[in-house]
N, C-alpha and C positions, 0 to 999 in steps of 0.2 A: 224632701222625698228623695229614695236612691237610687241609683241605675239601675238596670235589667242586666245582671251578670250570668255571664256563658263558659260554660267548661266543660273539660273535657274528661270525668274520673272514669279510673280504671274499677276492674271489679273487686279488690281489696277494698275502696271506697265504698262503692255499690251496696256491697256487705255490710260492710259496717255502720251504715249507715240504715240497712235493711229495706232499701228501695223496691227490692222485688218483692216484699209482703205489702207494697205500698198500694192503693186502687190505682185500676186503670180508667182513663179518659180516651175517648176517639171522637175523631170528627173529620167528616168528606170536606174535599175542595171547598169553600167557603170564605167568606170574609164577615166580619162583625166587630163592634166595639165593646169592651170588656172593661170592668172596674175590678181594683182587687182590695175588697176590705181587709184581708189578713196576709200576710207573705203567703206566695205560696211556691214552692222548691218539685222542681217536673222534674223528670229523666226521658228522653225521645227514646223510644225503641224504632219508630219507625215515621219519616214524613219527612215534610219542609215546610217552614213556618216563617213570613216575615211580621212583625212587631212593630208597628209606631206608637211610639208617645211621644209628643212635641217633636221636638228636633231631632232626638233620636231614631235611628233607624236598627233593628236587629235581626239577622237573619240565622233560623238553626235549626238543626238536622237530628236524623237520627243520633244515637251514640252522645249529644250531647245533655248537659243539665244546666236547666235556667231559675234563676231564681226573681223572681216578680217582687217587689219592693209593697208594701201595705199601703192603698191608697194611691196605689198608681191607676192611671185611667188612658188606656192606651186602644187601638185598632189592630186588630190580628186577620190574616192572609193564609189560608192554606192555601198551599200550593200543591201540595201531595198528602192525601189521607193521611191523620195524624195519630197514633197510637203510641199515648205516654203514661207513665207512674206519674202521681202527683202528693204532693201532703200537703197543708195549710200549716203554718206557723204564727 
């Protein structure tokens, strides 16, 4: 299974990638445990989120984009009302 990768694209990316025709997710303060049967590739417009699965710890904000591995089974933290683009792969 592969890490939870975090970056930081600009809006040439964004674009081209066409993340703003993407759906949007929201979710208040909260915490819960998550499985992900397919990849799935987010953009934060706005929040703070920490991520555990096993050892790993990840923490990320607005402006950035994460990409969740297939089959990862991890625990998620908001921290600040979250409002992100999402796509399944």
């Amino acid at each position: 299974m592969g890490k939870i990768v975090v970056s930081k694209p600009d809006e040439a990316e964004l674009a081209k990638m066409g993340v703003r025709q993407w759906p949007v997710w929201e979710a208040e303060p909260s915490s819960f445990p998550w499985h992900y049967d397919s990849t799935e590739v987010c953009y934060l417009l706005q929040g703070k989120v920490t991520v555990k699965a096993g050892d790993e710890e990840v923490v990320f904000g607005a402006g950035d984009m994460v990409v969740f591995p297939a089959g990862l089974d991890c625990f998620w933290t908001v921290h600040q009302s979250v409002r992100k683009h999402y796509s399944f792969r």
